[in-house]
N, CA, C and O of each residue as an XYZ file, in Angstrom:
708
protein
N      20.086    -10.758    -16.549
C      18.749    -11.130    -16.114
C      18.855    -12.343    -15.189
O      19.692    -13.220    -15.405
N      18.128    -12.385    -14.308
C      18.040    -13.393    -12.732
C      17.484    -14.825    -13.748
O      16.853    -14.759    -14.804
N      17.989    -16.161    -12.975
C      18.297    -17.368    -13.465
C      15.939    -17.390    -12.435
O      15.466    -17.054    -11.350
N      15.429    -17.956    -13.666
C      13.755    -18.759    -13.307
C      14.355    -19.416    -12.028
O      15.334    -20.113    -11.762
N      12.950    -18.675    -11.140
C      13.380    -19.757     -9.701
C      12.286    -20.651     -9.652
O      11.493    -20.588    -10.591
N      12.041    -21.617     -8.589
C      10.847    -22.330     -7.945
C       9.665    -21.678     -7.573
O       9.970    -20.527     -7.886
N       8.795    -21.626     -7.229
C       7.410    -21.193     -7.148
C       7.377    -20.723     -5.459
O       6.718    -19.734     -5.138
N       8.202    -21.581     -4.345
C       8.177    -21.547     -3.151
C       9.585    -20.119     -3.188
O       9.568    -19.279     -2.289
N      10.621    -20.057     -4.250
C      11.480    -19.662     -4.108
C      10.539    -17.867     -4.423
O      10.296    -16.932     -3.661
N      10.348    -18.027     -5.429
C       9.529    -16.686     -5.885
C       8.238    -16.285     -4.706
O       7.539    -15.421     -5.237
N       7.922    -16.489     -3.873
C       6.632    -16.272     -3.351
C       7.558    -15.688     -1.471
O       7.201    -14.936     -0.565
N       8.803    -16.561     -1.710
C       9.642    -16.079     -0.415
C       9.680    -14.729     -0.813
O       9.066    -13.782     -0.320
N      10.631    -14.748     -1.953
C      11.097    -12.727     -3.123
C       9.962    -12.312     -2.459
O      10.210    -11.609     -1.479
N       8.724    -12.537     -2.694
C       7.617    -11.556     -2.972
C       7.787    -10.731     -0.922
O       8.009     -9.629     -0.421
N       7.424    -12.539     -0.312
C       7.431    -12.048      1.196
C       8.474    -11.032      1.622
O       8.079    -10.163      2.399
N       9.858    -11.001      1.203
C      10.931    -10.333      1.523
C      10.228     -9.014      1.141
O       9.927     -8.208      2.021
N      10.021     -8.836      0.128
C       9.670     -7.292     -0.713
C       8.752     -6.538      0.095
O       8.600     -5.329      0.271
N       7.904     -8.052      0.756
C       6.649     -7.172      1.606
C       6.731     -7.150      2.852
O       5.717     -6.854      3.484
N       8.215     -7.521      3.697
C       8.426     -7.509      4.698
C       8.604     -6.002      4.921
O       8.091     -5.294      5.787
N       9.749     -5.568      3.590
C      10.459     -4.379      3.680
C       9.201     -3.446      3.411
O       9.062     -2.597      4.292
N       8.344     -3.413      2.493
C       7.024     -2.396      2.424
C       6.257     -2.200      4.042
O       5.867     -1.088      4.399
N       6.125     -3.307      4.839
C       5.391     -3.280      6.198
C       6.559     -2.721      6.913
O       6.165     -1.839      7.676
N       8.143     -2.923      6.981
C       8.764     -2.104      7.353
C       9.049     -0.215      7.085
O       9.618      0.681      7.709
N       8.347     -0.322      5.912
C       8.344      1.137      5.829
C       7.284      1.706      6.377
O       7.255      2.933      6.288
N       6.209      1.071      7.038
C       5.011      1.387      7.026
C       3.860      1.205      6.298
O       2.765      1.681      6.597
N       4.158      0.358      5.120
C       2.996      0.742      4.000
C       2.200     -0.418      4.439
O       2.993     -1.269      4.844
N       0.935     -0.846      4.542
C       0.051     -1.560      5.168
C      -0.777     -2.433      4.091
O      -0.542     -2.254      2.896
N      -1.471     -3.112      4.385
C      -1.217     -4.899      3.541
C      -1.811     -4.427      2.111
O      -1.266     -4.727      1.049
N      -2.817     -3.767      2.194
C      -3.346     -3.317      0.619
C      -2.968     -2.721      0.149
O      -3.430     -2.710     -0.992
N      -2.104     -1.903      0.338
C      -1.328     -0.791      0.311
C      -0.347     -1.365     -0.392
O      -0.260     -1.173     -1.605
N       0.539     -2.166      0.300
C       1.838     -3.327     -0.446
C       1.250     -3.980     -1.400
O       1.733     -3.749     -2.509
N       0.331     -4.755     -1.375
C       0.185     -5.035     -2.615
C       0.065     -4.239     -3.970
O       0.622     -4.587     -5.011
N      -0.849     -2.965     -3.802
C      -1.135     -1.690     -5.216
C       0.518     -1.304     -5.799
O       0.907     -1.073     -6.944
N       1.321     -1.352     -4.389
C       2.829     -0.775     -4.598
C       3.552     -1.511     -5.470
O       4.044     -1.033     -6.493
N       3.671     -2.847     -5.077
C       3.863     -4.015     -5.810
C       3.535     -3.927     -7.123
O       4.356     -3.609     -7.984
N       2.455     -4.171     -7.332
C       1.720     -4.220     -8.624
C       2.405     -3.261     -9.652
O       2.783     -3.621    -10.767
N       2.543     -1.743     -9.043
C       3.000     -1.067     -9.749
C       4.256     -1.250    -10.012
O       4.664     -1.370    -11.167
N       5.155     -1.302     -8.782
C       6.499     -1.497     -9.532
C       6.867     -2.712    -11.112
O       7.482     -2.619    -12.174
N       5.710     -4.200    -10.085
C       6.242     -5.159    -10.714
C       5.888     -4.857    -12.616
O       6.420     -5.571    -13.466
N       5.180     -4.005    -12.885
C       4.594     -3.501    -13.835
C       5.293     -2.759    -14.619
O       5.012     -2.735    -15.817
N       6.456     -1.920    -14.055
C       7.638     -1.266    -14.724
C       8.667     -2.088    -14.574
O       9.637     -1.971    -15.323
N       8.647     -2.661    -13.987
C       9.646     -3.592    -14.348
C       9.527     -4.679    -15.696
O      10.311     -4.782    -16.640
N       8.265     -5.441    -15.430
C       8.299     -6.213    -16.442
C       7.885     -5.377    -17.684
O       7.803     -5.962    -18.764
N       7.687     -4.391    -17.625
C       7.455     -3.792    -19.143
C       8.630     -3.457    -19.466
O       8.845     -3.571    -20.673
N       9.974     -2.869    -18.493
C      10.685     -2.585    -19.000
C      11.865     -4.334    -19.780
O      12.864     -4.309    -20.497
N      11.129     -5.508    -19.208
C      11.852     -6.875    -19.537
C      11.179     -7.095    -20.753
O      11.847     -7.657    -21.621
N       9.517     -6.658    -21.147
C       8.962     -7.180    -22.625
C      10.174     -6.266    -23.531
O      10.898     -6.871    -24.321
N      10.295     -4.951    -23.357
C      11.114     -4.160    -23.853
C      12.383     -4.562    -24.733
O      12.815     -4.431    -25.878
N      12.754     -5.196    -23.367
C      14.634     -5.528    -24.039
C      14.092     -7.419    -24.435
O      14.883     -8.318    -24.150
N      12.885     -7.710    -25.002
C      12.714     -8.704    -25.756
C      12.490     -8.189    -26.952
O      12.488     -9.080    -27.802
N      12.263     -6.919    -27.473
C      11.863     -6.540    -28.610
C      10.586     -6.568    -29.055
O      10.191     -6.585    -30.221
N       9.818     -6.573    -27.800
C       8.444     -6.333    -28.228
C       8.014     -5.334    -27.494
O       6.978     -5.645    -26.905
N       8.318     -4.422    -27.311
C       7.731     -2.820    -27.595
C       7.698     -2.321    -25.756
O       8.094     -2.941    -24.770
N       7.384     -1.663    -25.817
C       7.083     -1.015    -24.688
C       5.762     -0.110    -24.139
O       5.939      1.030    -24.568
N       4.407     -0.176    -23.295
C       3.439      0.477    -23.551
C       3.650      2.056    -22.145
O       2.738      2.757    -21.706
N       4.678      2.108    -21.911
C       4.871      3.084    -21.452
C       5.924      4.074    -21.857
O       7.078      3.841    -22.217
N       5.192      5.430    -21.705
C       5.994      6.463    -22.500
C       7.648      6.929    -22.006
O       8.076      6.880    -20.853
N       8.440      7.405    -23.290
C       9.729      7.421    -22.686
C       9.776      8.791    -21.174
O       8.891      9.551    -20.782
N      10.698      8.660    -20.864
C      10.934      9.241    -19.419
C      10.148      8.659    -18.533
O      10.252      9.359    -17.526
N       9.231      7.558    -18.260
C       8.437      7.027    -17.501
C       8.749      5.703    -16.865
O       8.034      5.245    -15.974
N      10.066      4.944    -17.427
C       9.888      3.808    -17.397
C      11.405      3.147    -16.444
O      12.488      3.664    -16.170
N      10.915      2.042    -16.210
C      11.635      1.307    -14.976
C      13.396      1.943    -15.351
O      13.885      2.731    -14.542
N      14.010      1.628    -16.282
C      15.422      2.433    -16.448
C      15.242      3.575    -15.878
O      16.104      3.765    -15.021
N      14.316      4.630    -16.001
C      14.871      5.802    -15.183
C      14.237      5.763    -14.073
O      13.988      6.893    -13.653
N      13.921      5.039    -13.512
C      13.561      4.979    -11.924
C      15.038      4.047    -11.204
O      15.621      4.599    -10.271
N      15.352      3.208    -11.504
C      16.462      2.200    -10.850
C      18.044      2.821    -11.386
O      19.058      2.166    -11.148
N      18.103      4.089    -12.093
C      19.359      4.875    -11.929
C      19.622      5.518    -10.607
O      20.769      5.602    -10.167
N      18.374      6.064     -9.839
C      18.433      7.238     -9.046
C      18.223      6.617     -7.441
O      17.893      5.444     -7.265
N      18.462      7.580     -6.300
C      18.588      7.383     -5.316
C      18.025      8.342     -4.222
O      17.795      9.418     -4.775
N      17.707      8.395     -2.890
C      17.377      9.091     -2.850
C      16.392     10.102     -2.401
O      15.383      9.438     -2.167
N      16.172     11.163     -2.190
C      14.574     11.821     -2.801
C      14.394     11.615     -4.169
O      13.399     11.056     -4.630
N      15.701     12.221     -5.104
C      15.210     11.971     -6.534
C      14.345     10.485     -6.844
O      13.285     10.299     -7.441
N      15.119      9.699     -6.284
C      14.009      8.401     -6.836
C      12.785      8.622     -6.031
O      11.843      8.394     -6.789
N      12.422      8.898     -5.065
C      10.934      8.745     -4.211
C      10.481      9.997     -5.166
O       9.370      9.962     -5.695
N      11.237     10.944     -5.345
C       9.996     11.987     -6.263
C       9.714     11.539     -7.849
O       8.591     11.710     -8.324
N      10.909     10.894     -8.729
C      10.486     10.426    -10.027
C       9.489      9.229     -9.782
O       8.418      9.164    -10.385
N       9.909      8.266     -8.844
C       8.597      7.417     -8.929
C       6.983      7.930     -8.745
O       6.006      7.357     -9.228
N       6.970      9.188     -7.902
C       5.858      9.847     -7.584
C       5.478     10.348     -9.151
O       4.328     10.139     -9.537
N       6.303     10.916     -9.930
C       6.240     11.580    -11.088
C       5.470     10.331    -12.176
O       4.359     10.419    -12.698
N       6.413      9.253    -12.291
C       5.629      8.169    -12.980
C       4.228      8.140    -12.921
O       3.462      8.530    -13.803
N       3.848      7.517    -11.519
C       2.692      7.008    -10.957
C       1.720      7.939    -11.730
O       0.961      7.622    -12.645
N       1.953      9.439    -11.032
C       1.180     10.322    -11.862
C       0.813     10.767    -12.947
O      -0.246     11.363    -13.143
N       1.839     10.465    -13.926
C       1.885     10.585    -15.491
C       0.883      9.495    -15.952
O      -0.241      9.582    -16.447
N       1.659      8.450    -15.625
C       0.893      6.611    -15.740
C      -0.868      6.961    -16.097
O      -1.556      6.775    -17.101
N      -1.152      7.543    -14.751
C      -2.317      8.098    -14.304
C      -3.347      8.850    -15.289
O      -4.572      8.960    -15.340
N      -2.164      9.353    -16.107
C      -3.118     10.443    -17.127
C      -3.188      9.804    -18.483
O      -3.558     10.438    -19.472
N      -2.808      8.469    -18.523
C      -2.907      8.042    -19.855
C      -4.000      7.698    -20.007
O      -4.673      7.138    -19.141
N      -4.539      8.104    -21.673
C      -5.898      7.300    -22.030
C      -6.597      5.695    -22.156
O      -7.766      5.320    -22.246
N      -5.455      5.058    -22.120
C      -5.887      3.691    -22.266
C      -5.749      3.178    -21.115
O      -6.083      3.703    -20.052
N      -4.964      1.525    -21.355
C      -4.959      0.628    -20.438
C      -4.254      1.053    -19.488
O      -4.720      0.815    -18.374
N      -3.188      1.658    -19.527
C      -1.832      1.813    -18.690
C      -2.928      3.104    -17.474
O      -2.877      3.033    -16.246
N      -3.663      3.984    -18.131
C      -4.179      4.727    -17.351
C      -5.277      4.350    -16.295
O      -5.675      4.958    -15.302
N      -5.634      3.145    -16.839
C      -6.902      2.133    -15.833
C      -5.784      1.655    -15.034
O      -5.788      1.923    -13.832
N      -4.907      1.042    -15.494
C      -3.966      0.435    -14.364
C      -3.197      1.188    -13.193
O      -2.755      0.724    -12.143
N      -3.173      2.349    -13.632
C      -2.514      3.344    -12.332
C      -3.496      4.110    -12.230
O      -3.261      5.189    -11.685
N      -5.083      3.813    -12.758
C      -5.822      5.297    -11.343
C      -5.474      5.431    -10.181
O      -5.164      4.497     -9.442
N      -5.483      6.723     -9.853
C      -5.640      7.429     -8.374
C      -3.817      6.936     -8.321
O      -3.367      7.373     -7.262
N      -3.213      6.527     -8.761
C      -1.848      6.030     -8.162
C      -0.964      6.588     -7.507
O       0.028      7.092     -8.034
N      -1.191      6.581     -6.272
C      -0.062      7.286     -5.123
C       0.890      6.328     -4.609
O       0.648      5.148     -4.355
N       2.264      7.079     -4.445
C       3.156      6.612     -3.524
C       2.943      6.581     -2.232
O       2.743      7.546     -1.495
N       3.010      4.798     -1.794
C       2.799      4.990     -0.314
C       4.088      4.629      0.114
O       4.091      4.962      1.299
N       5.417      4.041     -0.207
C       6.666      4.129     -0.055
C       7.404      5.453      0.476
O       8.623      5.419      0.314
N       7.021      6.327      0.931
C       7.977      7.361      1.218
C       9.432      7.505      1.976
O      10.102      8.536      1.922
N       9.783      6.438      2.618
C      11.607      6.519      2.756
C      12.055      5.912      1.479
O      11.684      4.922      0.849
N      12.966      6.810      1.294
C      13.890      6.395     -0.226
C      14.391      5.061     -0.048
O      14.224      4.139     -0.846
N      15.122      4.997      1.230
C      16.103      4.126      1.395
C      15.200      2.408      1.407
O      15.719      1.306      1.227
N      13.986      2.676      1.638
C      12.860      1.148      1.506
C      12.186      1.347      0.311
O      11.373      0.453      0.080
N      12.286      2.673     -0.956
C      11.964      2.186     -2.069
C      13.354      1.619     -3.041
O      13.471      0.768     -3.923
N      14.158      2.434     -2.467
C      15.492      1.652     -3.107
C      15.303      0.387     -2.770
O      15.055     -0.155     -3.847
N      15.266     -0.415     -1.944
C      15.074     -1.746     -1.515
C      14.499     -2.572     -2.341
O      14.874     -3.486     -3.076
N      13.060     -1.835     -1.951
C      12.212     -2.782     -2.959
C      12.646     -2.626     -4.228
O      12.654     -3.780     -4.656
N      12.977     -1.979     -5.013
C      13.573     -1.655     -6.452
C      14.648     -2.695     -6.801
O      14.620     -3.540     -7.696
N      15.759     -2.400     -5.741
C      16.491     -3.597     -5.719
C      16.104     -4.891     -5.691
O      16.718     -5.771     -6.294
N      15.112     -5.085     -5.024
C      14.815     -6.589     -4.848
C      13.688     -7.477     -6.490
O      13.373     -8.618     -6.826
N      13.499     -6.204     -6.962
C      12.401     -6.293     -7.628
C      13.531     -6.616     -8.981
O      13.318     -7.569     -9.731
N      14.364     -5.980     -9.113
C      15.454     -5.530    -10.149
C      15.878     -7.541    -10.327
O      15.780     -8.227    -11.344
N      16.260     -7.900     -9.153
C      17.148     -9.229     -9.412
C      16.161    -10.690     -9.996
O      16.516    -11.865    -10.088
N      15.131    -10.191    -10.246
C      14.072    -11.316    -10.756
C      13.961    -10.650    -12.153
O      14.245     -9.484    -12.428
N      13.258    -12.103    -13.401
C      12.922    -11.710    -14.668
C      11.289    -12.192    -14.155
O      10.965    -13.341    -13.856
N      10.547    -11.187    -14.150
C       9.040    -11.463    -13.573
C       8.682    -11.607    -15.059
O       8.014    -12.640    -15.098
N       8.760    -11.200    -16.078
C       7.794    -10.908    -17.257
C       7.951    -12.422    -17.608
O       6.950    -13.121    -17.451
N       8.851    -12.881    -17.967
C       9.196    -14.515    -18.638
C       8.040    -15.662    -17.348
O       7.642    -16.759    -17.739
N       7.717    -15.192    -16.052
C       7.487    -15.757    -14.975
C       6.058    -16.985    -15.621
O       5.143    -16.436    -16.235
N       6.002    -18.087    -15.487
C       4.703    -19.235    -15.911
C       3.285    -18.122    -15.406
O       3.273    -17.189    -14.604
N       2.366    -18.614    -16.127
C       0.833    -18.086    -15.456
C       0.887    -18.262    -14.003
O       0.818    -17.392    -13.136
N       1.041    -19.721    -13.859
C       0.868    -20.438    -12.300
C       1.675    -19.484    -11.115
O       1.204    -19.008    -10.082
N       3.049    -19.390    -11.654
C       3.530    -18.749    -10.849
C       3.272    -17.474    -10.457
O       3.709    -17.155     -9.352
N       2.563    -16.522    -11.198
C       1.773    -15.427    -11.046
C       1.054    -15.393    -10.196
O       1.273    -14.753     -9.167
N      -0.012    -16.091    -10.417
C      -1.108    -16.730     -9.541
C      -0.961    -17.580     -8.525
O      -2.035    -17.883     -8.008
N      -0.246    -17.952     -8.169
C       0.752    -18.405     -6.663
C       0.994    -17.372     -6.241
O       0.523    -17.245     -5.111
N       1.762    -16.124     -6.754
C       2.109    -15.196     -5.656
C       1.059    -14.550     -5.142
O       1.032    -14.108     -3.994
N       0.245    -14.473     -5.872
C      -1.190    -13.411     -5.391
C      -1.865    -14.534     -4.295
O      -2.066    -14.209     -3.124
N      -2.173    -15.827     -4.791
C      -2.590    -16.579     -3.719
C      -2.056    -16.711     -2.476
O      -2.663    -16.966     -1.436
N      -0.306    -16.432     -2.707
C       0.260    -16.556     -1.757
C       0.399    -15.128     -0.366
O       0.739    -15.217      0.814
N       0.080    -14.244     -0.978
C      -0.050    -12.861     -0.599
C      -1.534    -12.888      0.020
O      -1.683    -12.473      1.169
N      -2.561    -13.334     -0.659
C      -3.650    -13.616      0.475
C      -3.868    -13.928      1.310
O      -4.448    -13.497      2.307
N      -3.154    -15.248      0.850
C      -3.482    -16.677      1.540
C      -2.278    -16.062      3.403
O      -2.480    -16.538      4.520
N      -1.554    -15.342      3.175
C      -0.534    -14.688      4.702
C      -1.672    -13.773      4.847
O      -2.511    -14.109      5.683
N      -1.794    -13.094      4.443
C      -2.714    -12.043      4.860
C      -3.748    -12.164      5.574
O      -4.268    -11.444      6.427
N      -4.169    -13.857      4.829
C      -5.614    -14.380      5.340
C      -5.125    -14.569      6.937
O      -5.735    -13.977      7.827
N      -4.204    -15.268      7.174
C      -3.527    -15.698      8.389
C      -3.766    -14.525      9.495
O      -3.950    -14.961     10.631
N      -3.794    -13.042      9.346
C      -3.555    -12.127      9.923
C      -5.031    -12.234     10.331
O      -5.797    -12.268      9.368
N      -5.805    -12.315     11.983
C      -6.726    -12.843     12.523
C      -7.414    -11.223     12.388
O      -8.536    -10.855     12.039
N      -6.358    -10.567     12.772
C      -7.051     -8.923     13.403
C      -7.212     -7.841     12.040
O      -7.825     -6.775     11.980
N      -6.698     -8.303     11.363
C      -7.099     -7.987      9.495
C      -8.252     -8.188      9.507
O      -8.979     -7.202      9.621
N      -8.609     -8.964      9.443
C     -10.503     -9.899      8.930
C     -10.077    -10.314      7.843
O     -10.934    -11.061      7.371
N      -8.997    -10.213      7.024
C      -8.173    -10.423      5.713
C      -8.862    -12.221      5.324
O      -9.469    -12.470      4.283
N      -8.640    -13.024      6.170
C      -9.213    -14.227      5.511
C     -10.714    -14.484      4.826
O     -10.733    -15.257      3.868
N     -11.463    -14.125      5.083
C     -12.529    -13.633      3.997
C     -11.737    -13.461      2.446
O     -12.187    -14.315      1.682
N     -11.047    -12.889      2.013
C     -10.769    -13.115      1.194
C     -10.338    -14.013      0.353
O     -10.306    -13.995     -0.878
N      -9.887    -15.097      1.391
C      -8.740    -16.161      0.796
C     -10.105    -17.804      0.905
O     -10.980    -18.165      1.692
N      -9.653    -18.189     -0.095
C     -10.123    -20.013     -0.681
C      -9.498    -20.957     -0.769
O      -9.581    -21.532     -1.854
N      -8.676    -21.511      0.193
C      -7.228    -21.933     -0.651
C      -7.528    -23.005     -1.671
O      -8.472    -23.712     -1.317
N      -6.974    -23.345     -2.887
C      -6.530    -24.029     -3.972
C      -7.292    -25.242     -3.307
O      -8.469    -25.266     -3.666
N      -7.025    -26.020     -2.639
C      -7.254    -27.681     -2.239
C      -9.036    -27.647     -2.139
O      -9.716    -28.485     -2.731
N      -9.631    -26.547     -1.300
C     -11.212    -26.128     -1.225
C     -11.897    -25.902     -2.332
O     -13.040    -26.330     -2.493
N     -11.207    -25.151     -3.267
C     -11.447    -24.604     -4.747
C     -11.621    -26.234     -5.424
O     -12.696    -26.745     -5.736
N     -10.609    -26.707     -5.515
C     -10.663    -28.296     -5.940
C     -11.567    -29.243     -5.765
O     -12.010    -29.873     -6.725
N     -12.065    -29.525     -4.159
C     -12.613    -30.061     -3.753
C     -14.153    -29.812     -4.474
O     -14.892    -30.532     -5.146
N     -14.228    -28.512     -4.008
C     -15.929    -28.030     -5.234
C     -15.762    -28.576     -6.444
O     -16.632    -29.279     -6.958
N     -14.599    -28.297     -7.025
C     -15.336    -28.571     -8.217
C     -15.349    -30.042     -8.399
O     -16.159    -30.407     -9.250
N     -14.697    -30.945     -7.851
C     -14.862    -32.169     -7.920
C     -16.240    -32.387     -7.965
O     -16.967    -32.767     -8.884
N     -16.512    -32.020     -6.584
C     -17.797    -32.374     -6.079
C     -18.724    -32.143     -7.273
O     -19.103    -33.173     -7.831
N     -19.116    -31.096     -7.717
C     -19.898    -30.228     -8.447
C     -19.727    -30.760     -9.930
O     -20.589    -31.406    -10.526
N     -18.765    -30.478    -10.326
C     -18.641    -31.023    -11.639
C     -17.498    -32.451    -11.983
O     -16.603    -32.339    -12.821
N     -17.685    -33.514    -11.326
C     -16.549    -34.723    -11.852
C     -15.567    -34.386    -13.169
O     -14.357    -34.292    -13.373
N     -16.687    -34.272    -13.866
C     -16.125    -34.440    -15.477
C     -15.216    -33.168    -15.665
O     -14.164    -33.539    -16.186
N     -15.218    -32.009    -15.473
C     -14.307    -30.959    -15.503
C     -13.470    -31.360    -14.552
O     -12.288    -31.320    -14.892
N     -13.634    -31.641    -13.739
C     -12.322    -32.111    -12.600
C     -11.356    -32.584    -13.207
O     -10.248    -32.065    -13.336
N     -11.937    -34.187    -13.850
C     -11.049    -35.153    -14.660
C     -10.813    -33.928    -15.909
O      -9.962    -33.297    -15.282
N     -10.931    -33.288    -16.981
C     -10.208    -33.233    -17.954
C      -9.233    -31.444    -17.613
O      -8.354    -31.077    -18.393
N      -9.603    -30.661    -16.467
C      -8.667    -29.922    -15.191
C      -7.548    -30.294    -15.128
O      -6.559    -29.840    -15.704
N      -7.670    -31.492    -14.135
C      -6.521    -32.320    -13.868
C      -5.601    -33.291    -15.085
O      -4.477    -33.765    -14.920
N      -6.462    -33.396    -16.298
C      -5.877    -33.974    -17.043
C      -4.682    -32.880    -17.841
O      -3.499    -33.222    -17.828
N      -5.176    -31.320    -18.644
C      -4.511    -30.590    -18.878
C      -3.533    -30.049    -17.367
O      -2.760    -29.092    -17.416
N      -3.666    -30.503    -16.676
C      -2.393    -29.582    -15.776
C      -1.097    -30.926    -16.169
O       0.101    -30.667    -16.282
N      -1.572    -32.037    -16.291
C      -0.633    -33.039    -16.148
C       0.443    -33.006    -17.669
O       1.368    -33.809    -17.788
């Protein structure tokens, strides 16, 4: 299992992962759903080998996707997604509609690989929530997207609530410290 990195170090991983997804073609919302999903078999398959269980069914899960190469891997991951899809609970809200937009093997091997050399499940809250901010917050950058509408950055978010509420500010800032 990959040695906990820095927050700037993890949010580069993420950019690399989504360099190679925009190199395959897959387009900004698109990379992210892809993401999500992989990072999702992956870290279920890391709660796993902690001994706390697994919520995806056997033949479905990150081990038998990162054996194969390929078409076989671009069609078992297609196979997942879709199975994922038909479950009754949570796992089935989390992959509706779930299509592969990865279709060269050789850039889902990639991302697989790249995804493989991190322990995401052990990863802090913050750092979670850095990458997603951080995935906006580029996106926002992209002028001909309209993508910034989406993005607030952290320091603006702050600033309100200062403004707005002092007293949550101070005991905010007191639990982060």
């Amino acid at each position: 299992m990959a040695n906990q990195k820095t927050e700037g170090a993890l949010l580069n991983k993420v950019w690399n992962i989504a360099n190679v997804l925009a190199a395959a073609g897959v387009g900004f919302t698109d990379y992210i759903t892809q993401l999500t999903y992989i990072l999702f078999l992956k870290m279920d398959d890391e709660k796993e080998e902690l001994g706390l269980g697994s919520s995806i069914p056997e033949g479905y899960k990150w081990a038998d996707l990162i054996k194969l190469n390929g078409t076989d891997l671009v069609d078992k991951y297609e196979e997942i997604l879709e199975e994922l899809s038909k479950d009754e609970g949570l796992i089935g809200t989390i992959f509706t509609k779930a299509t592969n937009k990865i279709d060269r093997p050789v850039m889902l091997k990639k991302v697989i690989d790249m995804v493989s050399e991190e322990n995401w499940y052990m990863m802090e809250g913050d750092f979670k929530g850095a990458i997603y901010e951080g995935i906006l917050e580029k996106n926002g950058q992209d002028k001909k997207s309209g993508a910034g509408q989406y993005f607030t950055p952290r320091a603006l978010i702050n600033a309100i609530v200062d403004v707005i509420d002092p007293i949550m500010s101070i005991c905010v800032n007191r639990v982060k410290m």
